[in-house]
N, C-alpha and C positions, 0 to 999 in steps of 0.2 A: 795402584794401591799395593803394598808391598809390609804383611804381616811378618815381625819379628818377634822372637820368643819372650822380647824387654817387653812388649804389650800386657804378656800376661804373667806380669811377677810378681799386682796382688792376688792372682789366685795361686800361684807356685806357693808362696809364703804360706798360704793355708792348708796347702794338701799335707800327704806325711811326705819325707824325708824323699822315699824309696820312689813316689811318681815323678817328684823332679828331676829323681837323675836317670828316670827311661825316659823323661821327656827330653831331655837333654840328649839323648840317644839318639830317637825317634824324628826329632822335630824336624833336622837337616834331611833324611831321607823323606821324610813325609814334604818339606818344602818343595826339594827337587822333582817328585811326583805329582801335587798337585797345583792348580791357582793359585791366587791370593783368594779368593771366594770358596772354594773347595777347605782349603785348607784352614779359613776361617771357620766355617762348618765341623772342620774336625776337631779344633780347638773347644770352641762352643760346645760340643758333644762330651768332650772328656768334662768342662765346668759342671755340666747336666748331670753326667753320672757322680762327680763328685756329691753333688748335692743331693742326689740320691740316697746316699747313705747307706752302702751295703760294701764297703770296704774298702779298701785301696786296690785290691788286686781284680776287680771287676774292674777299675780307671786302666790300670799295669796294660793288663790284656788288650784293653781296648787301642791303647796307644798303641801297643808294640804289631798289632792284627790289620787293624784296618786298612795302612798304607799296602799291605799284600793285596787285599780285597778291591782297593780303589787299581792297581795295578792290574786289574787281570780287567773289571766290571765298569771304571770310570767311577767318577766324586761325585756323579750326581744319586749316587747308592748310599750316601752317610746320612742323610736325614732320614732314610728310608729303614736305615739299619735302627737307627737312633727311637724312632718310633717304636719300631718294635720291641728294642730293651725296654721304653718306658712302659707296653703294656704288659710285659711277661713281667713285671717287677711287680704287681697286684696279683699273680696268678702262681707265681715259684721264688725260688732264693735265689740270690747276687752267685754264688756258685751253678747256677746251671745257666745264668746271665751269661761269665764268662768263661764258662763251657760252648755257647752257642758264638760267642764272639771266638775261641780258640778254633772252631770249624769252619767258620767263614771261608778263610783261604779256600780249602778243601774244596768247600760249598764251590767257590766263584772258578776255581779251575775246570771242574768236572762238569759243571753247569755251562760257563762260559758265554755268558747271556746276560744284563742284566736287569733284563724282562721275567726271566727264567729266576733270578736269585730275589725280585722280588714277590716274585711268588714261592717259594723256597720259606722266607720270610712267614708267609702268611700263611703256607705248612705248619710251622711250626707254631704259629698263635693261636691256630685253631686244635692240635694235637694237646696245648698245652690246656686246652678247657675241658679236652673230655678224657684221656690219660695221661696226665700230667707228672705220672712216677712211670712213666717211659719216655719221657725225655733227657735223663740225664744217661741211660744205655743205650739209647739212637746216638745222640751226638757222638761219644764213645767211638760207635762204629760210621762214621757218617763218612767217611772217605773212602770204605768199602763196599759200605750201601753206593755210594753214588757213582763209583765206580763201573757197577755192575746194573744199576736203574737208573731210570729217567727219572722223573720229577715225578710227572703222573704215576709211573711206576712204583717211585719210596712212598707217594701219597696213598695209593690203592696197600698196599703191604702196612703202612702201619694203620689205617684205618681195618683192617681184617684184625689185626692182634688186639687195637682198641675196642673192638664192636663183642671181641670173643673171649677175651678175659678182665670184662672191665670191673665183674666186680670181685677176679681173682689174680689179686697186689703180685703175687708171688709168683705165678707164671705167669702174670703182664712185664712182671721186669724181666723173667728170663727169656720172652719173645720179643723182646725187645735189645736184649744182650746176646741176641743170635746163638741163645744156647740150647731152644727146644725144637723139638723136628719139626715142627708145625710153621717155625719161623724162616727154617733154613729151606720147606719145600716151596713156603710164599715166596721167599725170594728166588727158588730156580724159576717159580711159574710167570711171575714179572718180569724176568731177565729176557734182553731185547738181544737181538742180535748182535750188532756192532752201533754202538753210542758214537756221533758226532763228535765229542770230546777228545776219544781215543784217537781219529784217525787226521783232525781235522789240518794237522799239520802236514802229515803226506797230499792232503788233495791243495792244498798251497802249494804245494812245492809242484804235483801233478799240474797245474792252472798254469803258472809260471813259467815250466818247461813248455808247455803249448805256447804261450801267448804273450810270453816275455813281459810280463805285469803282474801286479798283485792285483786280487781280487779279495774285495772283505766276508769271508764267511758268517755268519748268526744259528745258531741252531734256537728253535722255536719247537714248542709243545705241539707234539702232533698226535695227541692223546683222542681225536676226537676222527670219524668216518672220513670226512669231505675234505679233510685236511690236505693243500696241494701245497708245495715250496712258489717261492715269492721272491720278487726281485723290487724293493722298496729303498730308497734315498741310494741306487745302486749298492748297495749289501745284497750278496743271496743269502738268503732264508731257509734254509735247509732243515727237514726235520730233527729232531736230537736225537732220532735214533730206527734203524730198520731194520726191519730181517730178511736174512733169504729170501729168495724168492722162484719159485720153479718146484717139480718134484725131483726126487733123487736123481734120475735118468738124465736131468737137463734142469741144472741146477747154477741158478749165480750168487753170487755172497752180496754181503751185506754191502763192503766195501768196495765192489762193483757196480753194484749199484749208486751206490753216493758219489763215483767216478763220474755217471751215465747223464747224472744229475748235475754235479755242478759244469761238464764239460759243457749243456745243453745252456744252462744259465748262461754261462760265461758267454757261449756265441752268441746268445739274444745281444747284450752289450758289447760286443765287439760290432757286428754286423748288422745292427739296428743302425740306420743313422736319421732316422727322422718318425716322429708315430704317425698311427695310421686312426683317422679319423673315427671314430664311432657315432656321430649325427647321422640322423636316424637308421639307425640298426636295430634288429631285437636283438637281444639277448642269444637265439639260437644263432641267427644268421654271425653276431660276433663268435661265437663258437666253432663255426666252420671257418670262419676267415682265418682264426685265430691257426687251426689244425696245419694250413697251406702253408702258413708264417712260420710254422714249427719247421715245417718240411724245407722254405725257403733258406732259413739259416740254417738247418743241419747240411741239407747241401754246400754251403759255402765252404762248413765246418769241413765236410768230407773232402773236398778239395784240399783245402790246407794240409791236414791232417785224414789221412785216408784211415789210419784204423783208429778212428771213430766210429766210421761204419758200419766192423763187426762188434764194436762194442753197444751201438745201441740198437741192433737189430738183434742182438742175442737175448735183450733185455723185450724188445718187443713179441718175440718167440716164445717166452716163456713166461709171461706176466696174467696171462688171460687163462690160469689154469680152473675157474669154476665158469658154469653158465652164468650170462648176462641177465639182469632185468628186462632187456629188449631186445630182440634180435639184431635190429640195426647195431647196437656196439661194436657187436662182434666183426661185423662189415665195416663201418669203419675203423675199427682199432687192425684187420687187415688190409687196408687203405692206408692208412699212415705206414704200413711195413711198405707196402708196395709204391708208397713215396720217395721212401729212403731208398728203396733197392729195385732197381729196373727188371730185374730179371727174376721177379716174383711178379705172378700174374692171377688174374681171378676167373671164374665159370659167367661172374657178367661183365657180358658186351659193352654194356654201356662206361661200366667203370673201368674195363680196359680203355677203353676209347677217351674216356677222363683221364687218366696215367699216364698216359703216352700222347698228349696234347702237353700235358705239365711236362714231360721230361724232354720234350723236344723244343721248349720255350724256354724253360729255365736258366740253360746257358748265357743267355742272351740278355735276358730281365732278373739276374740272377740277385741284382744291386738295387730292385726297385719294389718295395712293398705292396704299391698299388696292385703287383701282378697277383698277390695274397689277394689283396683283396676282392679282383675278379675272377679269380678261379674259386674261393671261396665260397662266393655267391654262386657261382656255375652251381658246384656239388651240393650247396645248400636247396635250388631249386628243383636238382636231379630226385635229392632223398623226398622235398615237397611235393612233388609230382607226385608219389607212387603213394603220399600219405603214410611216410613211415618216418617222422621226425618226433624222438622223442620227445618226453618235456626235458626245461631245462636242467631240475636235479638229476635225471639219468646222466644225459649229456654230461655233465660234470663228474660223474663218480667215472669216466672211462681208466679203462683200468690200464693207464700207459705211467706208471708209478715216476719216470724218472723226469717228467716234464712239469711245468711250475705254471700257475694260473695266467699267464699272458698278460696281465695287467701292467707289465713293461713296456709292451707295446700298444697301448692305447693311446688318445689326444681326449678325453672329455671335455664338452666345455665348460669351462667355469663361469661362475656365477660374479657378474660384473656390472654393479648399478651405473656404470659409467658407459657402458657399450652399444644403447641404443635404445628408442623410445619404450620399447618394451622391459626395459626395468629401471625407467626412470618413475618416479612414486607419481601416482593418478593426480594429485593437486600441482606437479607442476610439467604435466605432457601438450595440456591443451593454452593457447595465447591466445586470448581477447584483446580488440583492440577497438577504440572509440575514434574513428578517422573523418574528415572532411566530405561535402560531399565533389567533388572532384578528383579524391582518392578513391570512396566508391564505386565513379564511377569507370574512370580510367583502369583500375589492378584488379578490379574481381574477377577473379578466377574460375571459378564454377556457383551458378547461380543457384542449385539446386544442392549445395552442398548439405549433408545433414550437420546436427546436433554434436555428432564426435570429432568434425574436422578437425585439422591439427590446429588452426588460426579460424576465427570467427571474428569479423567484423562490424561494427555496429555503427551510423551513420549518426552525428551529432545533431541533424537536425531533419524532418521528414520531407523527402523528396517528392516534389509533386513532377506529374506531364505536362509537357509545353499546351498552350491552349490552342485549340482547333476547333474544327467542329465537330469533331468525331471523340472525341474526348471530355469526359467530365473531370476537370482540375480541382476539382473542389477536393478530391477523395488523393491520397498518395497512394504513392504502387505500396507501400506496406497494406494499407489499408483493400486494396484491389484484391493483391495477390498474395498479399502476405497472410502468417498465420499468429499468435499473438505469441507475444517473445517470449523466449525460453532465458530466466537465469545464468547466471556463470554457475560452474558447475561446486557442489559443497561435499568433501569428502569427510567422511568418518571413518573410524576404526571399528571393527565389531572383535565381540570377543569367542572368541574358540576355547570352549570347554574342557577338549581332548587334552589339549598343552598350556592351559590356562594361563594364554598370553593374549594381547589382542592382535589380530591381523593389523597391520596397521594399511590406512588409504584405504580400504578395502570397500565401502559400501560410496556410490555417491548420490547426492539428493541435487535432484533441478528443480526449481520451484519454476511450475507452468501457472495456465490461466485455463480456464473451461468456458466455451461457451457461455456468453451472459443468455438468461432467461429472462419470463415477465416479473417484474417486482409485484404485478397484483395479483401471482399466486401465492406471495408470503401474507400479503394483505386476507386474501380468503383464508388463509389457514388461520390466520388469528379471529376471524369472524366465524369457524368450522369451532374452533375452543373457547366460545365466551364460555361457560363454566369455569373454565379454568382459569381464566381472567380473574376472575376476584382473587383465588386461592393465590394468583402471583401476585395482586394486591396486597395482598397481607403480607407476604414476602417483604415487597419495596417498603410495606411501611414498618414493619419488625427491622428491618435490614438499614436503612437509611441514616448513615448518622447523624446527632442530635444537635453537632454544632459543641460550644463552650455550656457545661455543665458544672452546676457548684457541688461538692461531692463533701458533704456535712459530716459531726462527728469525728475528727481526727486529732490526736494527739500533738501531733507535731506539722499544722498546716502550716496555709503560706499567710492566712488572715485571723483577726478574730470572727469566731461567730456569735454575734450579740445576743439572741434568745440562749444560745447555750450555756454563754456567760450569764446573762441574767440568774438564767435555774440556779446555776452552780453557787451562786453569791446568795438566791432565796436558801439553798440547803446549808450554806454554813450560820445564815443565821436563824436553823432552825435544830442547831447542833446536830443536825445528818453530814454522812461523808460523803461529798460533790463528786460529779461528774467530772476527769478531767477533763473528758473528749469534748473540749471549747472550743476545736479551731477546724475550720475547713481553707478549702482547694481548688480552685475552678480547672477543669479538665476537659480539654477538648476532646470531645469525642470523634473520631474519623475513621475512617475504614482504611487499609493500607495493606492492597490487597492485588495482585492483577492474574487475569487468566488464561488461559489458551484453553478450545471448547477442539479437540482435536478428533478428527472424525476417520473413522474406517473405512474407504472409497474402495474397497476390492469385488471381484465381480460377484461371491456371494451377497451382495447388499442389492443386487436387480431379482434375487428371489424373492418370493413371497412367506413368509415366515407360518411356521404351522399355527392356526389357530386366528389369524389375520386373514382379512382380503388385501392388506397391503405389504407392498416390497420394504425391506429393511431400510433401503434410501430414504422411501416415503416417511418414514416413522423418524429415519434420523433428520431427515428437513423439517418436518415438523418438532420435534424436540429442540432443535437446535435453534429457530425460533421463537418459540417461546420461551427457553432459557435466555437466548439473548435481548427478550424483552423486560424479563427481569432482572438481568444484569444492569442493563443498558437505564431499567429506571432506578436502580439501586446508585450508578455512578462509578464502578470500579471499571477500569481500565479491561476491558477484554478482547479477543482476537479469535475469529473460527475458523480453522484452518483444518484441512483433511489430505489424503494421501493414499497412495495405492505404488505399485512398484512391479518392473519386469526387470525380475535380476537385480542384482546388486550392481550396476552399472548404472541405472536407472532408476531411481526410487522418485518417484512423480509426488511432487508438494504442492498444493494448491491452498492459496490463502483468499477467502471470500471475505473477511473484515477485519483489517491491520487494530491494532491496539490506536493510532491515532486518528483514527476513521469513524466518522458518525455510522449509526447503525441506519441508514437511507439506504434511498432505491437503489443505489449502485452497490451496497453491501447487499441487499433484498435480491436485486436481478443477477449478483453471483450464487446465492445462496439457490434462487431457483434453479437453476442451470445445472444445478451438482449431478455428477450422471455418476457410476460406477463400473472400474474391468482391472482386469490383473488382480495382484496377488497383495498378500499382507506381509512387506517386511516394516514390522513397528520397532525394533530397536534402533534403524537408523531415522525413522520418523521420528520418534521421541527427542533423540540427541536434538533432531535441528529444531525443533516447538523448543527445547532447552534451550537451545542458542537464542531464538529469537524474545525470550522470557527472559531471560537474565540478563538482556540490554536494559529490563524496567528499573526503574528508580524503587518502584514497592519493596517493602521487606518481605511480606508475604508472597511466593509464587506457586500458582496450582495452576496442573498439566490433568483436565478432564476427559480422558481416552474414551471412546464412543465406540464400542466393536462389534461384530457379530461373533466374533471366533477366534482363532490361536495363530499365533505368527507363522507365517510357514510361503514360498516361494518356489517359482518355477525353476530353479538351480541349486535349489540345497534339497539333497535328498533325504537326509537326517533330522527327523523332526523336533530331537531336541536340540539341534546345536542354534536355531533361533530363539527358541526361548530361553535356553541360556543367556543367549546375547541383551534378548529384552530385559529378563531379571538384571542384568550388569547396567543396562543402561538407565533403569529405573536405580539402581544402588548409585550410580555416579550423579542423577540425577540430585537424588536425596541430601547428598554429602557436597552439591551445591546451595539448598537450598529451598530447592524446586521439589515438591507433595507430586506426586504422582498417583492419578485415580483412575481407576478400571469402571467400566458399567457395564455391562457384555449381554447380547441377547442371545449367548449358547447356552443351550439347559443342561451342554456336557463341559459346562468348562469349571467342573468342578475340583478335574483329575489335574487343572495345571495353572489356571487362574490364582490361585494363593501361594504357588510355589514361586512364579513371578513376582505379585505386585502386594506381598506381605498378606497378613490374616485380617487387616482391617483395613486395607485397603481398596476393598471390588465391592463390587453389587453386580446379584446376578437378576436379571429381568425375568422372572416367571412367566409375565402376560404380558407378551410385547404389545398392544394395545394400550397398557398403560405407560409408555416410552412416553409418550412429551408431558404428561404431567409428572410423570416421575424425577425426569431430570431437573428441575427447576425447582422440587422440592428437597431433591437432595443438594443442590447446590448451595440451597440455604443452610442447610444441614452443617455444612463443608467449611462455611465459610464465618458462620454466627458465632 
C-alpha cells in the first residue's frame, strides 16, 4: 500500500492556503520516516484536527511537529497523540493544543520512551482538569523542566503548585512560569542525579567499545521502591534516572552507576546462551539461583574485560549504606562481593567453604548455567538450614542497585492446550468405545480399571461362562462381578463470580444407578398416607384435562350458537339492543406440561431433622411418591431423578423414573433403594435435569428441586462461589424455558434461598412432617 499526497486533495482544497503548502513541505519527509500505515494515521489526524475547528495553525504545528516526535518515539505514538488533542480541546484552547504539539519534540527526546511519552500525554490531561491556567507556562518551559526531571518527578512538582495555588490564578501561573521561589526550590528537590536521557548516548558507545554490538537501551519509570531494570524483547530497561550512591568518603556518580548497570545487562545477553528452567521452584529458591547466575556471567564479563571488576565491586562497597530489614541481606549482599572477588573473605566457615567450592569450579563450568543452578540451591538450603531465609519481598529489595530482575534468564512454561492430556478440555480426554465380544476379550488391559481411565470399553452384548458344573451360566460376569454401569461422562461450565466468566468443562455429571430396593415399601407408604389419598384425589380430578370443550359467548367464533342466536333475534324483536356474542368455539383442553421432581441425595438427608423421628431421605421418599402418584394420575410426562457429588469431577446423577417410564415396580424398587452421601453441588445438577427436560416436546417445563440446604462441596472452600453458580444456572435455565423451583427443609435458608432462585420461586418447609403432603399440593399449585 503506498499513500500519495494526490489521495488527499479533496481535503487540501478545503483547508486554508497556508496548510497545503506545509503539507507540501512536510509530507515527503514524514513519508521517508514513517509506513504507509503510520503515515496514513498522520494524514487522518491533520483531517481530524481540521475538523476541529480551532484554526489552521493547530493543523500548521501538528504537520510540521509530529514527524520529529515519530523519529525519536515510533508512529505508533500518533493516535495516541491524537487522543489526547481530542480531549484537551473540551478542556482549553487550539493555542495551548499547539503549544503541547510545539513540545512534543522536547517531550520524546528527553523522555526517549514511548511508554514514558504516553504517559507524559496523560500528565498533561489530568493537569489540564485541575490547573488548567498552568499549562500554557509549563509547556513554555517544558524542555527545561525535562531536562532536569523525570516524568514522576515534572508530575510530583506540578501537582505541589496545583494542590497550593489552585485557587490563586496569579501565583499558579507564576509557579508555573518558574518565576516564584516556591517553584524554583520544588524543582531543585525533584531533581535526580543524572537522567538516562543525558548520558544514554555515552553508555552506547561504552557497550559497543566492550562487545562490538549495539545494544537497545529504554529508560522506564522507576518512580516506585521495588523498581529493578529489566531485560524485555532484548531491550535493557534502565531506570530514567539515579543518583549517587555512597557517602562522601566513598562515593560513585550517577553515571557510574548506569555503566555498572547496563555493562551487567549486556553480559546476561552475551553469555546467556540457553534459559534456565524454573519448574518447580519457589519463588526464594529462583532467587538464590538467580544470585549465582549474576555471579556466573560477571565472571565471564571479568575475563573479557577485567576492569569490570573494580567497577562493580566499588558499586557493591558502597551501596548498603543503611541497615537491612533482615540481617541475612546484609550476608548475602557480602556473598555476591565475595563472588565477584576471591580475595574477600567472611567470619563464616561455612560460606567461606561455599566461595571457594564456587571459585575453584567456575573455570571449568564457567559456560554452563546448570552449575547456577546447583550451587544456588546449595546456598538456598545452607541459609534454610539455619531458618534465616527471608520472605520474598525482602529478598527483592536487596540493595545491589546495579543488577536487573533476572527474568532474562528464566524458561516458564507456557500454557499450551496442545501439550498433553492435562490441558486437553475434560469432554474430550476420556474415549469410550462399544467393542465386540472377542475384542473384550482378547485387549483388556486392566480389569479393575476405575471410572477415569483414559479408554473404557463396553461389550455390545453380555458375556456369559462356559457351562460346567461349577458354574451358574444363567447369570453374566457383569452380573456376578460387575457393578451397575456408570454413564459417559457429561461436562458443564460453572460460573465464577470473582471474574464473572464461566469456567468452561469444569464440573462433570455421570449418571449412576443405586441399588434397587423393595417396591412394596412404596406400596406401604401409600397405605401409611391414605388421608392424603383423597386430597391427591381432588388434585387428579381438578388437574385432569377435560378433553374438547365448547367455549360459548364469543364474538368472533368458529360456529353459530343457536340459543344465542335465538335470544339475540327474540331482542330485536322486542326493540332491545341484542347480544352480539352469538358465536362459540370448541377448545381442546389439555395439559402441556413435563417435569423433573429433582432430589437432594447428600449426606445431610441420612439425618434426622429437628422435630421428626424421621431422616430427610425418609420424608423425601415419601414426598416424592406421593407427588408422583399424582402426577402419574394427572397424565403429564414426569421423571424423578436425584444427585449428590464428590468434587466437581464427580457430580453423581441418579434417575429412578425416565419421562417415558411407567411409574411401576421398577420405578417403586429404585425409588426404595434411594440412600444418601457426599455433598450438594446443584448448579451442575440443575444444568443436566435441563438437558434432559428440554429433549420434551412440552412447552411448558418445570425443574422441582427437593433440598435440605445450600449448595456447597468438598473442594470449593468459598461458600458463595456455588451459589453464584446455581443462581446462574437457574437464570440460564429460565431463558430456556425451564421454571426452576426450590422447596427446602432448612429453616435458615432464608439468608440465601431468594438470592438464588428469585422472590417467588422457593418454599421453605417449617414442619418437615408435612413434606409429602405438602409437595403434591404445591405442585398443583405450580402447575393449574
Amino acid at each position: 500500500m503506498s499513500i500519495k499526497l494526490e489521495d488527499y486533495e479533496a481535503f487540501l482544497q478545503e483547508t486554508a492556503p497556508v496548510v497545503r503548502d506545509v503539507l507540501e513541505g512536510t509530507f515527503h519527509e514524514a513519508a521517508r520516516i514513517m509506513s504507509p500505515a503510520g503515515l496514513e494515521d498522520y494524514m487522518d489526524g491533520a483531517r481530524s484536527l481540521c475538523n476541529l475547528g480551532r484554526g489552521s495553525d493547530l493543523v500548521v504545528t501538528y504537520l510540521q511537529e509530529i514527524p520529529q516526535v515519530v523519529k525519536e518515539c515510533g508512529e505508533d505514538i500518533i493516535p495516541d497523540i491524537l487522543t489526547a488533542a481530542m480531549k484537551l480541546s473540551s478542556m482549553t484552547s487550539g493555542e495551548v493544543i499547539s503549544l503541547l504539539f510545539s513540545s512534543l519534540p522536547s517531550a520524546a527526546r528527553n523522555l526517549g520512551d514511548a511508554e514514558l511519552l504516553r504517559g507524559y500525554l496523560t500528565f498533561i490531561h489530568q493537569l489540564a482538569s485541575t490547573a488548567a491556567r498552568g499549562l500554557r507556562p509549563m509547556l513554555n518551559h517544558i524542555d527545561e523542566l525535562l531536562s532536569k526531571l523525570t516524568l514522576s518527578g515534572l508530575r510530583r512538582w506540578a501537582n505541589f503548585g496545583a494542590q497550593a495555588y489552585r485557587r490563586d490564578f496569579a501565583n499558579l501561573t507564576s509557579y508555573f512560569n518558574l518565576e516564584s521561589a516556591d517553584s524554583r526550590a520544588m524543582l531543585q528537590k525533584e531533581r535526580r542525579g543524572v537522567l538516562l536521557g543525558k548520558v544514554q548516548r555515552k553508555l552506547n558507545f561504552y557497550l559497543r567499545a566492550l562487545w562490538g554490538r549495539d545494544f537497545f537501551l529504554r529508560p522506564s519509570g522507576a518512580d516506585y521502591t521495588d523498581f529493578r531494570p529489566y531485560i524485555e524483547h532484548r531491550i535493557l530497561h534502565l531506570p530514567d534516572a539515579v543518583d549517587d550512591i555512597g557517602t562522601d568518603g566513598e562515593k560513585l556518580s550517577g553515571l557510574e552507576l548506569f555503566r555498572a548497570t547496563a555493562a551487567h545487562m549486556a553480559a546476561h545477553m552475551c553469555y546467556t546462551s540457553s534459559p534456565i528452567s524454573a519448574e518447580q521452584l519457589s519463588p526464594a529458591q529462583m532467587f538464590f539461583i538467580g544470585l549465582l547466575e549474576d555471579a556466573r556471567i560477571e565472571y565471564k564479563a571479568v575475563n573479557d574485560f577485567p576492569g569490570l571488576k573494580r567497577l562493580w565491586s566499588a558499586v557493591l562497597k558502597v551501596a548498603g549504606d543503611e541497615t537491612p530489614e533482615h540481617p541475612t541481606m546484609s550476608v548475602l549482599e557480602h556473598v555476591a562481593l565475595m563472588l565477584l572477588d576471591d580475595s574477600v573473605t567472611s567470619d563464616d566457615v561455612e560460606l567461606n567453604r561455599f566461595v571457594a567450592n564456587f571459585h575453584s569450579e567456575i573455570e571449568q563450568r564457567q559456560d554452563d548455567n546448570q552449575f547456577s543452578w546447583h550451587m544456588g540451591l546449595e546456598l538456598f538450603n545452607l541459609f534454610s538450614g539455619r531458618k534465616a531465609v527471608p520472605s520474598l519481598r525482602i529478598l527483592e529489595r536487596i540493595r545491589i542497585p546495579y543488577r536487573d530482575d533476572n527474568r532474562y534468564v528464566w524458561e516458564f512454561e507456557e500454557f499450551d492446550w496442545n501439550a498433553g492430556s492435562e490441558y486437553v478440555p475434560a469432554s474430550q480426554r476420556q474415549v469410550r468405545k462399544t467393542v465386540s465380544v472377542m475384542e473384550m476379550a482378547n485387549e483388556v488391559d486392566c480389569e479393575l480399571a476405575g471410572d477415569d481411565a483414559q479408554e473404557i470399553w463396553t461389550c455390545a452384548t453380555e458375556m456369559r461362562p462356559y457351562e460346567d458344573d461349577l458354574t451358574d451360566n444363567t447369570k453374566s460376569f457383569n452380573q456376578m462381578w460387575g457393578k451397575e454401569p456408570v454413564s459417559a461422562p457429561f461436562h458443564y461450565p460453572e460460573w465464577d463470580y470473582q471474574i464473572q466468566l464461566h469456567r468452561p468443562d469444569w464440573a462433570t455429571v455421570y449418571e449412576r444407578r443405586q441399588p434397587k430396593g423393595d417396591p412394596a415399601e412404596i406400596d406401604h407408604i401409600l397405605s401409611e398416607y391414605k388421608p392424603v389419598a383423597h386430597r391427591i384425589k381432588q388434585i387428579i380430578d381438578l388437574l385432569t384435562p377435560e378433553g374438547v370443550q365448547r367455549v360459548r359467548g364469543l364474538e368472533d367464533g368458529d360456529e353459530i350458537d343457536i340459543n344465542a342466536a335465538v335470544d339475540a333475534m327474540i331482542s330485536l324483536r322486542m326493540g332491545e339492543q341484542p347480544n352480539p356474542r352469538i358465536t362459540m368455539r370448541n377448545v381442546v383442553k389439555s395439559r402441556d406440561l413435563s417435569v423433573v421432581v429433582l432430589m437432594d441425595l447428600s449426606e445431610s438427608t441420612n439425618e434426622a431433622m429437628a422435630g421428626s423421628d424421621k431422616s430427610v431421605l425418609q420424608l423425601t421418599r415419601e414426598a416424592a411418591t406421593l407427588v408422583s402418584t399424582a402426577i402419574n394420575g394427572i397424565g403429564d410426562p414426569f421423571a424423578l431423578h436425584g444427585f449428590a457429588s464428590d468434587g466437581r469431577h464427580d457430580v453423581q446423577y441418579y434417575r429412578f423414573k425416565d419421562f417415558n417410564q411407567h411409574f411401576d415396580d421398577e420405578a417403586k424398587a429404585r425409588l426404595s433403594g434411594m440412600k444418601g452421601g457426599l455433598s450438594t453441588r446443584m448448579g451442575a445438577a440443575l444444568r443436566h435435569a435441563g438437558h434432559h427436560l428440554l429433549k420434551q416436546p412440552e412447552r411448558r417445563k418445570l425443574i422441582l428441586l427437593v433440598t435440605d440446604g445450600e449448595p456447597a462441596d468438598i473442594d470449593e472452600r468459598d461458600p458463595q462461589h456455588l451459589r453464584h453458580d446455581t443462581k446462574k444456572a437457574v437464570e440460564e435455565l429460565y431463558g430456556t424455558g425451564v421454571l426452576t423451583y426450590c422447596l427446602t427443609l432448612d429453616p435458615h435458608a432464608d439468608g440465601y434461598v431468594k438470592r438464588i432462585f428469585g422472590a417467588n420461586n422457593y418454599t421453605i418447609i417449617d414442619h418437615v412432617d408435612r413434606l409429602p403432603e405438602k409437595l403434591p399440593t404445591l405442585f398443583a399449585s405450580l402447575t393449574s
